[in-house]
C-alpha positions in Angstrom: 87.9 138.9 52.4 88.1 141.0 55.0 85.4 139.9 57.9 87.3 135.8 56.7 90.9 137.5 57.7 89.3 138.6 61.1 87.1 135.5 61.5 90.6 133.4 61.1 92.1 136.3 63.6 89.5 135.8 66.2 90.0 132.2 66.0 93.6 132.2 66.5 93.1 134.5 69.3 90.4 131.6 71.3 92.9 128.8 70.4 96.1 130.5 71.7 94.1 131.7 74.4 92.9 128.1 75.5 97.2 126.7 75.1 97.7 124.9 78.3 100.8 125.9 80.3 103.7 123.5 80.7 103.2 120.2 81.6 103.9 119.5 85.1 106.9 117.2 85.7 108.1 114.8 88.5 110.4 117.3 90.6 107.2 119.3 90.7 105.2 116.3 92.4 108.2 116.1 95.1 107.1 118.7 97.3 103.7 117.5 97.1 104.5 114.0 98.0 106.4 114.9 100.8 103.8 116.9 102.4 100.6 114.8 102.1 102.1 110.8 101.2 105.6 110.6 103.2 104.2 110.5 106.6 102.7 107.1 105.9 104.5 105.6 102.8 107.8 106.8 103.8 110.4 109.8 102.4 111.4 107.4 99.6 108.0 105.8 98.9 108.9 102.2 100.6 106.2 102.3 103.0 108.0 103.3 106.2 107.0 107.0 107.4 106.6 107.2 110.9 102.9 106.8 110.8 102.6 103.7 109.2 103.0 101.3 112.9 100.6 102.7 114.2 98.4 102.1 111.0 95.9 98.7 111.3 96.9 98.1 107.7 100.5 98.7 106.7 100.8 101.5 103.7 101.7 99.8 100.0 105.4 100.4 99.1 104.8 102.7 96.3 107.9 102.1 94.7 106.8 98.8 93.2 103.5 100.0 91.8 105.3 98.7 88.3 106.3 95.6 89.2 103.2 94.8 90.9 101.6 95.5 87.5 104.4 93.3 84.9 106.6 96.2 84.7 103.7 98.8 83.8 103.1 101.8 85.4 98.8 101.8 85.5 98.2 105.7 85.4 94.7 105.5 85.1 94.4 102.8 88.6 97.0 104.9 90.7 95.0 108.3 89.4 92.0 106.9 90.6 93.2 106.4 93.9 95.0 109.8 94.4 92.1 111.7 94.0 89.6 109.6 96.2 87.5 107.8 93.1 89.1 104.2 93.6 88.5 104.4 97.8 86.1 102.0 100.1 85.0 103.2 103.1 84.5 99.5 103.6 87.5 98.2 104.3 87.7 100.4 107.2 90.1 104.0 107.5 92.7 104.0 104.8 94.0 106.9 102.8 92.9 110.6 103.5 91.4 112.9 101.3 93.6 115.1 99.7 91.1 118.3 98.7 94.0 120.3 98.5 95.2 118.9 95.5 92.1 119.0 93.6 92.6 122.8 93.9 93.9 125.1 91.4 93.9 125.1 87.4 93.9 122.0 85.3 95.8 120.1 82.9 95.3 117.4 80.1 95.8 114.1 81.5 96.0 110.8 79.0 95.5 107.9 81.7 96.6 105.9 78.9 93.3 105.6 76.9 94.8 108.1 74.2 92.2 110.5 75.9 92.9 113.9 76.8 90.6 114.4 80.6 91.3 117.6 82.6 92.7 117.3 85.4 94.1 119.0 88.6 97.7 119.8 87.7 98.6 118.9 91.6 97.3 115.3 90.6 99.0 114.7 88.0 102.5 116.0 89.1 101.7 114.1 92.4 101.3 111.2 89.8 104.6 111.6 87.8 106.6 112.1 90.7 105.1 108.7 92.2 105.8 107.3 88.5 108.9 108.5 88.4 110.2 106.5 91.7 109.2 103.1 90.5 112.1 100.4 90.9 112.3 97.8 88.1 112.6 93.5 88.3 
């Protein structure tokens, strides 16, 4: 009875151990945003930063990622593109890489598939903050 109370103990201990911290949110994906994405797609997402003449190929308006998509916000598509997966080097330069938000601890990120993938919590706030501007039609 004994070694099954400190088996159970021990178990508790590992599983509160492994509890994830807080799920990052959009207001934590602002800063983020503004500091690696605005130069290019603009303070409010639109497209407009001040880099974006002098690009060959204009930067998507980010705010209509949803209507683009029938009113659906595709995690898994704008995921893969944040964090390099989704790029060409064949269509010539485009977006940067971003290895500074593939840095630091990790979080559980559903992409939609019901599945549960760790993930760099910079990502994913980056992500929900980018959700969170969408504009609906």
């Amino acid at each position: 009875m004994v070694l099954r109370f400190l088996a159970m103990s021990l178990g508790l201990g590992t599983l509160a151990a492994c509890q994830v911290s807080e799920m990052p949110q959009a207001q934590d994906g602002r800063g983020l945003y503004q500091a690696n994405c605005a130069a290019c797609h603009g303070a409010n997402g639109k497209g407009d930063g001040p880099m974006a003449r002098a690009m060959a190929k204009a930067p998507k308006d980010l705010t209509l990622i949803a209507v683009r998509h029938n009113n659906s916000f595709p995690k898994a598509k704008v995921m893969s593109i944040i964090d390099g997966y989704a790029r060409s080097d064949m269509d010539g330069p485009g977006m940067p890489e971003f290895g500074v938000l593939l840095e630091g601890d990790e979080v559980p990120f559903d992409s939609g598939d019901g599945r549960q993938t760790p993930t760099p919590r910079k990502l994913v706030a980056l992500l929900e903050y980018i959700e969170s501007i969408q504009e609906t039609r």
